[in-house]
N, C-alpha and C positions, 0 to 999 in steps of 0.2 A: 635645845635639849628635850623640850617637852614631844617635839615631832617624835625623838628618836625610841622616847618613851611610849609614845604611841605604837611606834610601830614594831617594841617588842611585845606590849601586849598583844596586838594581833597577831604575831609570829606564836606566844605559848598556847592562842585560843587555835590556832593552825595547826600546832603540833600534838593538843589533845584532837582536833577532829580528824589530823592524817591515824591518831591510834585508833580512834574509833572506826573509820572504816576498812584498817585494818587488820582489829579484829574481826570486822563482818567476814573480808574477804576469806581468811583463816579460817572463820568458820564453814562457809561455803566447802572451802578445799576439802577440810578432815569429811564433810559432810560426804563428798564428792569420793574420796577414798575411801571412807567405811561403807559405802554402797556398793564401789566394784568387789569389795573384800570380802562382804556377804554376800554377792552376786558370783560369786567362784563357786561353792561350792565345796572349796576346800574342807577338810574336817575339824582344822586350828582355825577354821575361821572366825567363829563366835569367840576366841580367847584374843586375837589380833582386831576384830572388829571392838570389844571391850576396850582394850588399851587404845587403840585410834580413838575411838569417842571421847575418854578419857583425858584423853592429851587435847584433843580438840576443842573440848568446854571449857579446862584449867587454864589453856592458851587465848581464848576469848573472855574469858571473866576476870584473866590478870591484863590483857590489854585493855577491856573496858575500863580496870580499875586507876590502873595508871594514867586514863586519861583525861579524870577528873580532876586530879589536883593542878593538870595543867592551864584546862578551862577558866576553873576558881582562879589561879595566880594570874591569866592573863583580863580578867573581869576587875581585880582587885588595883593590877597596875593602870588600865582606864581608870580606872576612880581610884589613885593615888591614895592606897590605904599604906597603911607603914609596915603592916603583917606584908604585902604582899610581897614589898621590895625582900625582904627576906627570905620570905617561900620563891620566891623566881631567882636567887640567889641560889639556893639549895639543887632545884632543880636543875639549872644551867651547868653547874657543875656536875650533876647526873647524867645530864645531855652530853657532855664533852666524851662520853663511851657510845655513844650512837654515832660512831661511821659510818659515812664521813658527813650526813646532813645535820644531825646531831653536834655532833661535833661544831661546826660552822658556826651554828644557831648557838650553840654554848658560850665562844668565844665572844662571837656581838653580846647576846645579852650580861655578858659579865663586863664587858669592858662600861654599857650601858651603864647598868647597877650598881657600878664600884664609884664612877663620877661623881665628884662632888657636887655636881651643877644637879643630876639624878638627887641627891641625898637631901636638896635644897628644897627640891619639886613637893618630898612626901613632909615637911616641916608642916 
């Protein structure tokens, strides 16, 4: 069981850095659209270019943000803290709305977490 636990931590330290990059990518993109959209010409452009920017920073500061607590749970389950087993608990059930890899990843780490042999590990 300690393998299995191992290699959930490594799956939520996986799942905060697939957020983190992203959001880089997310940012790249809106970056990449609010340039053609100033690049028109148009005269709504400065009010479309605003709202693109807008959506595109709020969109990379909430995927940076959510991919913290993923990092920390998966640091905490290597070093078999007892906070962690619970925060990776929480989350996994958060993951089970991320179709379909989320999802996937939810279902291992809860069947993980829930085991009594797991509950023995963080004693």
């Amino acid at each position: 069981m300690a393998t299995h636990l191992k290699v959930t931590a490594v799956l939520f330290v996986l799942m905060g850095v697939v957020l983190i990059v992203l959001a880089l990518f997310m940012s790249v993109v809106f970056s990449v659209v609010g340039g053609l959209i100033g690049a028109s010409g148009e005269e709504d452009a400065a009010v479309a270019l605003a709202a693109v920017g807008l959506t595109g920073i709020a969109l990379t500061i909430f995927l940076l943000v959510m991919s913290v607590p993923y990092i920390i749970c998966g640091w905490g389950l290597w070093k078999r803290r007892s906070w962690a087993r619970i925060m990776g608990i929480v989350l996994a059930i958060l993951a089970l709305f991320e179709f379909p890899i989320g999802t996937a990843f939810g279902v291992y780490a809860l069947i993980i977490l829930f085991k009594g042999e797991t509950e023995k590990l963080f004693a």
